[in-house]
C-alpha atoms as a printed R data frame, in Angstrom:
    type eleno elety resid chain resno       x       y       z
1   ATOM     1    CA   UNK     A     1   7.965 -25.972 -26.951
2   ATOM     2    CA   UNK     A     2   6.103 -26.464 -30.491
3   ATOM     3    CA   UNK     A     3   3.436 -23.828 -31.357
4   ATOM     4    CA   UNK     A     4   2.269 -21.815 -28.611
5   ATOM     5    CA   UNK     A     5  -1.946 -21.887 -28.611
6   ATOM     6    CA   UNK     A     6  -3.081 -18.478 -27.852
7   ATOM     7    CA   UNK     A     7  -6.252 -17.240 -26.123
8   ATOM     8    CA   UNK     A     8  -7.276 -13.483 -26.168
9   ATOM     9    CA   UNK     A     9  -9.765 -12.653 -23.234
10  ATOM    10    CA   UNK     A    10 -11.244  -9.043 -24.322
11  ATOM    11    CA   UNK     A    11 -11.284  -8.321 -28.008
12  ATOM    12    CA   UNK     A    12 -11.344  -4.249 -27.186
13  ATOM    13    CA   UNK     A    13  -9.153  -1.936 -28.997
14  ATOM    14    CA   UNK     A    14  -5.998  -3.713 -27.288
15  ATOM    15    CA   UNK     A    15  -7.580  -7.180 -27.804
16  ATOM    16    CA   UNK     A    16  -7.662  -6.324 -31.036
17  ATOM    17    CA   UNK     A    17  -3.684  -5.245 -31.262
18  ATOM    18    CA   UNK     A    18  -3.053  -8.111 -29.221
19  ATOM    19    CA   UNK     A    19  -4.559 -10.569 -32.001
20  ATOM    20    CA   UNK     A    20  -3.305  -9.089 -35.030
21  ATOM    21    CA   UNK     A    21   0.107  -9.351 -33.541
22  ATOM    22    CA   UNK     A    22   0.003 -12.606 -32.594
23  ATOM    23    CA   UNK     A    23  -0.940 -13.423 -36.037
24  ATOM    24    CA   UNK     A    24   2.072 -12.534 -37.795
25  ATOM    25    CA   UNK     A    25   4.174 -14.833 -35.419
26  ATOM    26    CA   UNK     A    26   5.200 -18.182 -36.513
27  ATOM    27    CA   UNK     A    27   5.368 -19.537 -33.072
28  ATOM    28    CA   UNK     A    28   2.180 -18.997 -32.349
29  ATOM    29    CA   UNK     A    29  -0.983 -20.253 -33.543
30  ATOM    30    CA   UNK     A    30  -4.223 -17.638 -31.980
31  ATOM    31    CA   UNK     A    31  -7.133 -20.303 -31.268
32  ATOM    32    CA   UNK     A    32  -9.657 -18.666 -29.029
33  ATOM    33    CA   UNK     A    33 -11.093 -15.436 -28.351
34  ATOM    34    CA   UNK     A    34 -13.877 -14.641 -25.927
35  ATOM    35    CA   UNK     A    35 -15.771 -11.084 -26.215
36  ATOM    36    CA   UNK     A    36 -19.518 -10.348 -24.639
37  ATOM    37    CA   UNK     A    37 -19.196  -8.443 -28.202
38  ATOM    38    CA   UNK     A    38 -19.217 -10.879 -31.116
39  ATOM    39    CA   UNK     A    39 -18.510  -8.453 -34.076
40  ATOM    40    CA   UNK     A    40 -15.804  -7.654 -31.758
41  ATOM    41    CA   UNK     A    41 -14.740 -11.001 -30.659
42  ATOM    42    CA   UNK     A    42 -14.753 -12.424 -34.771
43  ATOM    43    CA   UNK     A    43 -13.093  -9.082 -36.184
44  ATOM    44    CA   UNK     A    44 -10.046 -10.763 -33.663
45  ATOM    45    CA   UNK     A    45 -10.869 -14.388 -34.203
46  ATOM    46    CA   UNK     A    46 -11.760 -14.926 -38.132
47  ATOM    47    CA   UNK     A    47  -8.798 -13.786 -39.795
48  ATOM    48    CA   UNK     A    48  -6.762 -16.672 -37.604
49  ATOM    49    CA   UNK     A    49  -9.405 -19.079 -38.042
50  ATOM    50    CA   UNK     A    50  -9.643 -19.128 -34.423
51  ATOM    51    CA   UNK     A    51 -12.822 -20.194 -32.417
52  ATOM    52    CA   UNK     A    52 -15.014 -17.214 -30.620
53  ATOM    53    CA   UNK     A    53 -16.556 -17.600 -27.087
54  ATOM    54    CA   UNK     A    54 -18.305 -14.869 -25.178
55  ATOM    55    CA   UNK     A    55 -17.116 -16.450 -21.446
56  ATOM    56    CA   UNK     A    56 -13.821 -16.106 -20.954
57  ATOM    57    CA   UNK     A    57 -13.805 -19.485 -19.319
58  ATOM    58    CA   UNK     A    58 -14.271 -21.422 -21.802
59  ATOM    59    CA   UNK     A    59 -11.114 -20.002 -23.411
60  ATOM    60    CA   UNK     A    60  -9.460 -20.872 -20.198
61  ATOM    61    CA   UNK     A    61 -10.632 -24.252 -20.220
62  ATOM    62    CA   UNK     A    62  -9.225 -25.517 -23.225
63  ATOM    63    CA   UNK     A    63  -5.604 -27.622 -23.413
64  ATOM    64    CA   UNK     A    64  -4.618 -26.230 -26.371
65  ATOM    65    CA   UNK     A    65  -4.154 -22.898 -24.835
66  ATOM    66    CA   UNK     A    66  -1.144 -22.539 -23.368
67  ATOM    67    CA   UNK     A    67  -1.208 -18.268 -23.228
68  ATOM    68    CA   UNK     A    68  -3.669 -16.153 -22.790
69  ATOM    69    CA   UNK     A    69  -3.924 -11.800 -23.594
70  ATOM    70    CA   UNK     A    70  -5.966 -10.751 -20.819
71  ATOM    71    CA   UNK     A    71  -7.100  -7.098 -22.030
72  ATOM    72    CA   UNK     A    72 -10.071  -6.740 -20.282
73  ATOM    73    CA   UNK     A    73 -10.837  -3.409 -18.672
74  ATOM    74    CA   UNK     A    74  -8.601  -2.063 -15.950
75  ATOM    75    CA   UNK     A    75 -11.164  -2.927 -13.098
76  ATOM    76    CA   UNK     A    76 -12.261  -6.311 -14.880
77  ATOM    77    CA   UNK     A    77  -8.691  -7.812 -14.198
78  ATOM    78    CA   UNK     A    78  -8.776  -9.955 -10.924
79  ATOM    79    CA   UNK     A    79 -10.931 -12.971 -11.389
80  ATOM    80    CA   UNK     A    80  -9.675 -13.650 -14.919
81  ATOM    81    CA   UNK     A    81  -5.836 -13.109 -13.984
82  ATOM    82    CA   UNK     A    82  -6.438 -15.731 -10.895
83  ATOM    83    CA   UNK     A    83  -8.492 -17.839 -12.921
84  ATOM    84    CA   UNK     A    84  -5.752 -17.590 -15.542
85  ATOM    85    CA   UNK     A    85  -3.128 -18.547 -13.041
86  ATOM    86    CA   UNK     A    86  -4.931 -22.088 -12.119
87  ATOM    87    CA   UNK     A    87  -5.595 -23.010 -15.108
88  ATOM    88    CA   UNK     A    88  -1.438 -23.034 -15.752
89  ATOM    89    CA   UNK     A    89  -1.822 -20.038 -18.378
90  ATOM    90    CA   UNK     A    90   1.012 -17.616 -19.194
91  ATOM    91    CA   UNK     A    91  -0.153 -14.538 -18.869
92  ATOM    92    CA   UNK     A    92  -0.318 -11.295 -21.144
93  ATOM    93    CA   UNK     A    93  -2.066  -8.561 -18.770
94  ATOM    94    CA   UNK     A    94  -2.563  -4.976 -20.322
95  ATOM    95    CA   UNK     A    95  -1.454  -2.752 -17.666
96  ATOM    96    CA   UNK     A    96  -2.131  -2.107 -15.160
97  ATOM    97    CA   UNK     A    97  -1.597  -4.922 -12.978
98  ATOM    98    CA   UNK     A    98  -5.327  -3.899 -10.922
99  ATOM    99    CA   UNK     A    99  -7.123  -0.275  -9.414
100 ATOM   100    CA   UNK     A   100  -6.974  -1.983  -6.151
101 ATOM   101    CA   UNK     A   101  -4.040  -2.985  -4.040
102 ATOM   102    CA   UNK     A   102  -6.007  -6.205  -2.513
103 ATOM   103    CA   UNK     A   103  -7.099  -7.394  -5.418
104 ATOM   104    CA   UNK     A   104  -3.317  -6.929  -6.775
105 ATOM   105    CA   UNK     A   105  -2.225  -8.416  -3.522
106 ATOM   106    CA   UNK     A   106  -4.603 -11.792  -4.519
107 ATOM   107    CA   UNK     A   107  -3.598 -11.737  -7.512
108 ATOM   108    CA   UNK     A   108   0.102 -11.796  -7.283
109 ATOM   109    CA   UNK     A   109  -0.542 -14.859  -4.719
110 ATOM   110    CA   UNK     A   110  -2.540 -16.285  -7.440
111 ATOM   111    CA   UNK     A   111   0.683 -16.112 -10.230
112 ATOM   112    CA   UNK     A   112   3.083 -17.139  -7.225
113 ATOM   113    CA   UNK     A   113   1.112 -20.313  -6.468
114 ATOM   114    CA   UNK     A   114   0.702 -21.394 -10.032
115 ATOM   115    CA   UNK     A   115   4.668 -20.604 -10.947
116 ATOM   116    CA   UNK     A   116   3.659 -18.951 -14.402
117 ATOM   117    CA   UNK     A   117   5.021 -15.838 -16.080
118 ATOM   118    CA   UNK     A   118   2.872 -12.898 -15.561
119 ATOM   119    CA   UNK     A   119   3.831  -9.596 -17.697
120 ATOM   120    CA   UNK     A   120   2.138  -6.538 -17.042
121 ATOM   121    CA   UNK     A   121   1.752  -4.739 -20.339
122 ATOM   122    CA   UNK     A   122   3.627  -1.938 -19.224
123 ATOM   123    CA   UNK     A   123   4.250  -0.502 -23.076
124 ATOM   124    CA   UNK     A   124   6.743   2.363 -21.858
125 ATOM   125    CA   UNK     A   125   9.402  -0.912 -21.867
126 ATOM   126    CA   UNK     A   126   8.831  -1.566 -25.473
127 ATOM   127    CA   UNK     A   127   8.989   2.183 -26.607
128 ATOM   128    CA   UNK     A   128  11.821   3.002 -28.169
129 ATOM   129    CA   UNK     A   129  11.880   6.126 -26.704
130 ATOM   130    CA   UNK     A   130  11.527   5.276 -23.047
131 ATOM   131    CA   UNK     A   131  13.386   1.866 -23.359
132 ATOM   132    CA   UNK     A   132  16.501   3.662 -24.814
133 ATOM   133    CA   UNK     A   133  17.429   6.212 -21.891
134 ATOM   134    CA   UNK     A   134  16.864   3.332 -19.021
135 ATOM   135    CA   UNK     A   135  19.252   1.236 -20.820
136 ATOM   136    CA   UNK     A   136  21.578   3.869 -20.859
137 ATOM   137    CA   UNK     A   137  20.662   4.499 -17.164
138 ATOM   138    CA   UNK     A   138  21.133   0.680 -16.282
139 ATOM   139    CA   UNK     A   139  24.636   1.009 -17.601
140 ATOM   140    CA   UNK     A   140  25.704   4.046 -15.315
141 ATOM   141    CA   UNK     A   141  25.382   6.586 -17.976
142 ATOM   142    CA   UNK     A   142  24.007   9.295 -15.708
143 ATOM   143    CA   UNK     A   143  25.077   8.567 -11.978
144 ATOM   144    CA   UNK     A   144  22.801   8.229  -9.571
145 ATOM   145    CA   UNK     A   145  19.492   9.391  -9.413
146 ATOM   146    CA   UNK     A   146  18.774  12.575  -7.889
147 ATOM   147    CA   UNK     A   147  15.414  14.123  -9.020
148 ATOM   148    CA   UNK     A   148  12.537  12.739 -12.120
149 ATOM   149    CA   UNK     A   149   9.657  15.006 -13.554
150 ATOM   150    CA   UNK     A   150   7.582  12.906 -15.332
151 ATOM   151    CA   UNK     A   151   4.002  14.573 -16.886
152 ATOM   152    CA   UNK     A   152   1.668  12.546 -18.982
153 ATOM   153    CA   UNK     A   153  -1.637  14.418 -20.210
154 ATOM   154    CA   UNK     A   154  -4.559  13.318 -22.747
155 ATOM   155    CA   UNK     A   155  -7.672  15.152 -24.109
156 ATOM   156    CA   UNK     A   156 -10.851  15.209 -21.693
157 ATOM   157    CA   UNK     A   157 -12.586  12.452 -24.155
158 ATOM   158    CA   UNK     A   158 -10.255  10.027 -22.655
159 ATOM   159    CA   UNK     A   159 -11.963  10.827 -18.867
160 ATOM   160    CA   UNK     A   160 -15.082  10.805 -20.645
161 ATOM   161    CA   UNK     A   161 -14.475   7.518 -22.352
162 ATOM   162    CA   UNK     A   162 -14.133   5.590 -19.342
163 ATOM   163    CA   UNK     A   163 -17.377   7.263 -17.361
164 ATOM   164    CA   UNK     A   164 -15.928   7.361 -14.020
165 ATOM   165    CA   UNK     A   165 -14.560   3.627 -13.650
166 ATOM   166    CA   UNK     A   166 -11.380   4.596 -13.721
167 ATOM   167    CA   UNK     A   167  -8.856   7.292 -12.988
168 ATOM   168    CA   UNK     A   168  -6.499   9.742 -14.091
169 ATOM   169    CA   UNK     A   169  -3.457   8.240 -12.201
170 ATOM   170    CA   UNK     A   170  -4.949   4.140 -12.716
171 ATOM   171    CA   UNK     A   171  -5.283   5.316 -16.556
172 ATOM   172    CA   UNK     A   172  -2.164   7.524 -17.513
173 ATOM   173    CA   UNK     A   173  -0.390   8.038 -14.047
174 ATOM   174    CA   UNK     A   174   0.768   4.644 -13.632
175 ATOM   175    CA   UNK     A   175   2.937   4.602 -16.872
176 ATOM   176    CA   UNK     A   176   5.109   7.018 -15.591
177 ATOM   177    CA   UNK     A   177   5.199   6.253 -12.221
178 ATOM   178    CA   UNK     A   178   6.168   1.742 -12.776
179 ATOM   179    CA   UNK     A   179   8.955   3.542 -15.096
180 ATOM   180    CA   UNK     A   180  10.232   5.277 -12.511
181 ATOM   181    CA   UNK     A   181  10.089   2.408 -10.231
182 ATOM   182    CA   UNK     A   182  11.403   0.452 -12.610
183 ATOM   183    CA   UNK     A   183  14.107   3.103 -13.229
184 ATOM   184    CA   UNK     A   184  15.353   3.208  -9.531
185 ATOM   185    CA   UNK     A   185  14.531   0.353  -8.238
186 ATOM   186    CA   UNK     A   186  13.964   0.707  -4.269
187 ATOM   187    CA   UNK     A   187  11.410   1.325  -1.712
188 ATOM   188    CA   UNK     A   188   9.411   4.597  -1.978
189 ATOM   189    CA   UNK     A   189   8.746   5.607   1.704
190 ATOM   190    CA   UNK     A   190   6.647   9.000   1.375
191 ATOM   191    CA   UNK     A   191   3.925   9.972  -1.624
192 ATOM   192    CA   UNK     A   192   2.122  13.250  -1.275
193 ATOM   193    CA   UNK     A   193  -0.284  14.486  -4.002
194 ATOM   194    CA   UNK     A   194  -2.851  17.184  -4.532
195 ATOM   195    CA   UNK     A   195  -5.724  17.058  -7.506
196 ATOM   196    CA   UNK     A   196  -8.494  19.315  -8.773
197 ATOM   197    CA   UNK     A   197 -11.654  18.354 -10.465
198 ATOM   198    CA   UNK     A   198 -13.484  20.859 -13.329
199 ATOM   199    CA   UNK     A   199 -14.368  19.074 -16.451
200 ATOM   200    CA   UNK     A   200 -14.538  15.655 -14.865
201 ATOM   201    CA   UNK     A   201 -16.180  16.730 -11.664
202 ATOM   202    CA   UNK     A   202 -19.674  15.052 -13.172
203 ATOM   203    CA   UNK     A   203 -18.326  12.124 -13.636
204 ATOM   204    CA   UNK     A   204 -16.565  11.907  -9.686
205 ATOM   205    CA   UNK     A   205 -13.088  11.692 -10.885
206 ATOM   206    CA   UNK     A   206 -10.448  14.215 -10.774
207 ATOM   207    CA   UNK     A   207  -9.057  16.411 -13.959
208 ATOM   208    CA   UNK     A   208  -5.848  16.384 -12.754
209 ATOM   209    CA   UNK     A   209  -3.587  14.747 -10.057
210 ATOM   210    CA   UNK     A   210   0.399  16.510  -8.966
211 ATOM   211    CA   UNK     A   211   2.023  13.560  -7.179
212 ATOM   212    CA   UNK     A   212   5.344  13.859  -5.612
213 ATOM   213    CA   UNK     A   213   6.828  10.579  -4.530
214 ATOM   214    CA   UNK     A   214   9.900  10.023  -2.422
215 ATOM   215    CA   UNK     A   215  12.503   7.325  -2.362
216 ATOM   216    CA   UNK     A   216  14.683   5.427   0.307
217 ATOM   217    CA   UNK     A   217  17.642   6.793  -0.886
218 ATOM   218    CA   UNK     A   218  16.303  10.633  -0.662
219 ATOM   219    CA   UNK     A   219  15.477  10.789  -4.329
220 ATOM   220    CA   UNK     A   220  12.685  12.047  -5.083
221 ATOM   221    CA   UNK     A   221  10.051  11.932  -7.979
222 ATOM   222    CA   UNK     A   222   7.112  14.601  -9.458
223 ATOM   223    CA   UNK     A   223   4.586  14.099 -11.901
224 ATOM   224    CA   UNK     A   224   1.946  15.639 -13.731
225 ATOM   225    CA   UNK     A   225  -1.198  13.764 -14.839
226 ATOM   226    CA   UNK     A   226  -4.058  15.067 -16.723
227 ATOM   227    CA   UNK     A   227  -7.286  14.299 -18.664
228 ATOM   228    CA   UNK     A   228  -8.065  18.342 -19.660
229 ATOM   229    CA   UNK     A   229  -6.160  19.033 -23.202
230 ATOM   230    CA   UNK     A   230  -8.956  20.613 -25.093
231 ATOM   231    CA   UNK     A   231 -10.656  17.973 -27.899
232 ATOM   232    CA   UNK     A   232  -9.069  20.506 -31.039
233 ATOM   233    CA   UNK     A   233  -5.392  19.700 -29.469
234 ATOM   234    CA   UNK     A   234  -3.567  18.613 -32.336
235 ATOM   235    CA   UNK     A   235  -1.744  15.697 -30.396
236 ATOM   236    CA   UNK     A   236  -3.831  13.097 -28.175
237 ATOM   237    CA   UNK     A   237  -0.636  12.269 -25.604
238 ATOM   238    CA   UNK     A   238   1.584  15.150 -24.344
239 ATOM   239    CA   UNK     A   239   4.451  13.095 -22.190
240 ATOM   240    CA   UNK     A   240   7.895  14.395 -21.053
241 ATOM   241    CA   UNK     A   241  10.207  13.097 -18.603
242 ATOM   242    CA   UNK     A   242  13.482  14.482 -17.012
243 ATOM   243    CA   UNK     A   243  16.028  11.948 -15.051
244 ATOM   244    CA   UNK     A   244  18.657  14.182 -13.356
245 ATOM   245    CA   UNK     A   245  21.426  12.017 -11.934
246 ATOM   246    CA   UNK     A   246  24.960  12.966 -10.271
247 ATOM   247    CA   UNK     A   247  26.695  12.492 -13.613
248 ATOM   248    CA   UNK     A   248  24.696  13.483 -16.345
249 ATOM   249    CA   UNK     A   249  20.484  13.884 -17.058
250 ATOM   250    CA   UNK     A   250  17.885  12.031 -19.628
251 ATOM   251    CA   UNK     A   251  15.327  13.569 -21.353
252 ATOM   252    CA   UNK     A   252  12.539  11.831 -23.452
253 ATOM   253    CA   UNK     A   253   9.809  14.502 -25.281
254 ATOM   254    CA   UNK     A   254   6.725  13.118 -26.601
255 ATOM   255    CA   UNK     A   255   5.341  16.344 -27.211
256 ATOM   256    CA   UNK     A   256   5.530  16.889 -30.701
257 ATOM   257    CA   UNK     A   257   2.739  15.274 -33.293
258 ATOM   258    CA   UNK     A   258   5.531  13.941 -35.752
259 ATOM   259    CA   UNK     A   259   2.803  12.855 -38.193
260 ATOM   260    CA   UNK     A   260  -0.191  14.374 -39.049
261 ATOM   261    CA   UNK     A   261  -2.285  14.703 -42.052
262 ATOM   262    CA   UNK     A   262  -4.517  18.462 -42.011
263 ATOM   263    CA   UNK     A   263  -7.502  18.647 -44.153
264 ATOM   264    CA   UNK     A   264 -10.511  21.327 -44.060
265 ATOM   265    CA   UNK     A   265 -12.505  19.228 -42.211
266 ATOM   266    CA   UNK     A   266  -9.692  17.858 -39.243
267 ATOM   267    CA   UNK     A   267  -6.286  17.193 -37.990
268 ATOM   268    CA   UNK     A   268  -5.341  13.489 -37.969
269 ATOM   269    CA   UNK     A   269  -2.253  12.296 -35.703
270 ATOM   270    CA   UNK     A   270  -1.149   9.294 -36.713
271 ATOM   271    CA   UNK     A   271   0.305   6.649 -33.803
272 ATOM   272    CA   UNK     A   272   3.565   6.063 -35.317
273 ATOM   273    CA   UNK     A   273   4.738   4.329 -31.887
274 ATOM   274    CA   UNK     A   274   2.322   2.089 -30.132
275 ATOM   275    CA   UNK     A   275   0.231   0.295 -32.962
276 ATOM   276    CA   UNK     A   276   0.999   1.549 -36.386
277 ATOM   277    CA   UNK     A   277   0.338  -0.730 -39.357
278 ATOM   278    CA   UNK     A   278   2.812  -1.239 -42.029
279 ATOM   279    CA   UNK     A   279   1.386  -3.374 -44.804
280 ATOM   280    CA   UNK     A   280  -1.264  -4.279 -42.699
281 ATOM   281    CA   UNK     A   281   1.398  -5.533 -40.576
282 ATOM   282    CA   UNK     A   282   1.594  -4.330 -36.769
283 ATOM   283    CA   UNK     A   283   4.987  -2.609 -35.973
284 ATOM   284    CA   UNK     A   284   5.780  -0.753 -32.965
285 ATOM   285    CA   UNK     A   285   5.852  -0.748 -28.917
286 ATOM   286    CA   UNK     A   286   3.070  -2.936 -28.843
287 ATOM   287    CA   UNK     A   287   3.920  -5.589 -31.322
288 ATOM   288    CA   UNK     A   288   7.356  -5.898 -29.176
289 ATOM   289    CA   UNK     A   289   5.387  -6.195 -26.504
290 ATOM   290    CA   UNK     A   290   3.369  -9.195 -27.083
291 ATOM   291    CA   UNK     A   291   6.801 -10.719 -29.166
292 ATOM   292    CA   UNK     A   292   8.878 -10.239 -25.969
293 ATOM   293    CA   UNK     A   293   5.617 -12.091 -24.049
294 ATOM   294    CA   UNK     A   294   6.072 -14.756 -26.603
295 ATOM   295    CA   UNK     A   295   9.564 -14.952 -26.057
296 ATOM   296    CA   UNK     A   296   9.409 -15.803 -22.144
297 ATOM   297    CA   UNK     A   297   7.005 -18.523 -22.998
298 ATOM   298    CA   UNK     A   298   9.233 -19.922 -24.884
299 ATOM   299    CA   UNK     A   299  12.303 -19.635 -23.531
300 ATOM   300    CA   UNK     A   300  11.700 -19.029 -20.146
301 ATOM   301    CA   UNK     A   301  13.353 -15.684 -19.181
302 ATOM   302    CA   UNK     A   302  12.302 -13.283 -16.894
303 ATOM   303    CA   UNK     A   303   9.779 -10.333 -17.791
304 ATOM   304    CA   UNK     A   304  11.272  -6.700 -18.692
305 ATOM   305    CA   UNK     A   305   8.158  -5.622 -16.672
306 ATOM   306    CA   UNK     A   306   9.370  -6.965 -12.948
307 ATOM   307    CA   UNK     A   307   5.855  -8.633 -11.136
308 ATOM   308    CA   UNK     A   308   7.342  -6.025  -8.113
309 ATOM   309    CA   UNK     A   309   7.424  -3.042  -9.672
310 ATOM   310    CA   UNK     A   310   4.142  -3.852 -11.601
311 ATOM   311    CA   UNK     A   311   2.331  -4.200  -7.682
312 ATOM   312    CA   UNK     A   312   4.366  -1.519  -6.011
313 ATOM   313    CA   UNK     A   313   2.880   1.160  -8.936
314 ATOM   314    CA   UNK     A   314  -0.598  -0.216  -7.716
315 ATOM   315    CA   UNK     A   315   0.362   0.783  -3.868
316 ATOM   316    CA   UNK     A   316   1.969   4.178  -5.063
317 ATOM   317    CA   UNK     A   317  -1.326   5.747  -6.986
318 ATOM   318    CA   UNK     A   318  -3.620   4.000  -4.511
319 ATOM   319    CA   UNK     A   319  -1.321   6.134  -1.983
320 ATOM   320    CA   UNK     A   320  -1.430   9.234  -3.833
321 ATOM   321    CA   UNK     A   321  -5.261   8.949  -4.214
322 ATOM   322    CA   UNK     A   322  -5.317   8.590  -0.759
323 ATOM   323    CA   UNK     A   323  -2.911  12.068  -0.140
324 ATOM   324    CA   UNK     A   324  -5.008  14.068  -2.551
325 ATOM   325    CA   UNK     A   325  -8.687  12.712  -1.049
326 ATOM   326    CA   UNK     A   326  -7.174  13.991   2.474
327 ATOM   327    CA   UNK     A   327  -4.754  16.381   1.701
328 ATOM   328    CA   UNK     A   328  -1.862  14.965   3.961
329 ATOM   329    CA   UNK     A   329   1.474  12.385   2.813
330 ATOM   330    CA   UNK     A   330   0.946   8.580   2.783
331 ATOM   331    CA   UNK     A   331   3.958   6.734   4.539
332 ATOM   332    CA   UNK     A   332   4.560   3.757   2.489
333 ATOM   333    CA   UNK     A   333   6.134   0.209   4.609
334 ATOM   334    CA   UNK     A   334   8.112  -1.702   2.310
335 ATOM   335    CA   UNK     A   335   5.821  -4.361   0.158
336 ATOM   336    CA   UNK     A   336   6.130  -7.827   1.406
């Protein structure tokens, strides 16, 4: 394949990641963007010299784009990923794969019918620090799984941000928990979960969601997710996770702010993981990322982020929203 023709559908803050990346790869040539925004949509586009659109479709529509980035918000992702999929795009999708296991159901029908790559923009596979300990689990290091705490908490501006469209477990939850699937890799049968709602309670959501999952082979899973850390916290993501197997355990802290600068006016945490800039070059998770996206296009190899474990985290925090709203387990049948 010559030059891959890129479209980017949503020129948000990951739209915007998304472009800039794509820019400082020689096998790919960014020629549309589409944004209802267009300040947003030619802060992506210009610097490429790429063509601006505010329907999406008309991005989709053009032969010269064989790829799309489809960042749109989590709820928005449906239509354009099946539209997408007809059209004979590749598809980028910023996680997660939908809020709603039908329309993740269509969907995945959508990318089966067409026979395209779909990867789900799971970033916790292109994080050094998460990618690292499930190679070393891949390759036996620690046994068998036998329990996981996973917790993954952000300040209450990140509820606030969204104004009730989407949730706690949809938003941060589902990192932790397609990891985990990812990690072990067989049927959950049993999810239980129990949530509160304080500081969020106006906008209909919950603060904070305990979710304990359980696995076919008796394994079982608990994590924290929250939206509460006060504003002043001097670190905007506060993420653990324990693996305990038969021979051995991992253990990946995000805790500590690594880089900050502290003035009399504010502490600044800089993101020296996802989307730092080096240069005014893009480095980190999410520049590997949309390389590795680039990669399967080109070569054809399969996704780090399975299609099946992208779904399955759809059915699991639809399941646990379920538990929490009625306070008893959610038996899970194996996905078809």
């Amino acid at each position: 394949m010559n030059q891959i023709g890129i479209g980017v559908i949503a020129a948000g803050q990951m739209g915007q990641r998304h472009a800039n990346v794509y820019r400082q790869l020689p096998e790919v040539q960014l020629r549309a963007v589409a944004d209802l925004n267009p300040q947003a949509a030619h802060a992506a586009a210009d610097p490429a010299g790429a063509d601006v659109y505010s329907d999406w479709h008309d991005v989709l529509a053009r032969d010269d784009v064989q790829a799309v980035s489809i960042c749109l918000p989590d709820w928005d992702h449906r239509d354009a990923v099946i539209a997408a999929a007809k059209a004979g795009k590749y598809i980028l999708l910023e996680k997660p794969l939908a809020i709603d296991v039908a329309d993740a159901d269509d969907m995945v029908a959508a990318v089966k019918r067409a026979g395209i790559t779909l990867l789900v923009g799971h970033t916790l596979h292109f994080d050094p620090r998460y990618a690292m300990p499930l190679a070393d689990y891949r390759r036996g290091a620690i046994g068998d799984i036998i329990h996981v705490f996973a917790r993954r908490n952000n300040p209450i501006t990140s509820a606030e941000k969204f104004e009730g469209n989407t949730t706690v477990l949809q938003f941060l939850g589902i990192h932790d928990i397609e990891y985990v699937l990812s990690m072990l890799d067989e049927p959950v049968v049993r999810v239980t979960a129990e949530s509160h709602q304080v500081l969020a309670a106006d906008l209909g959501i919950d603060d904070a969601v305990f979710t304990l999952v359980k696995f076919a082979s008796g394994a079982v899973a608990s994590f924290e997710h929250a939206w509460t850390l006060p504003v002043q916290t001097y670190r905007a993501l506060d993420a653990r996770l324990d693996a305990v197997g038969t021979q051995g355990m991992l253990r990946i802290d995000c805790a500590p702010a690594t880089s900050m600068t502290i003035s009399q006016q504010e502490v600044e945490t800089h993101d020296t993981w996802y989307g730092p800039t080096l240069d005014e070059d893009y480095v980190g998770a999410i520049f590997h990322e949309v390389k590795h996206f680039v990669d399967c296009v080109r070569t054809g190899k399969e996704p780090a982020v399975k299609l099946s474990h992208a779904y399955e985290a759809v059915r699991v925090v639809d399941a646990a929203q379920q538990s929490a709203a009625s306070g008893r387990p959610v038996s899970l049948a194996a996905s078809k």
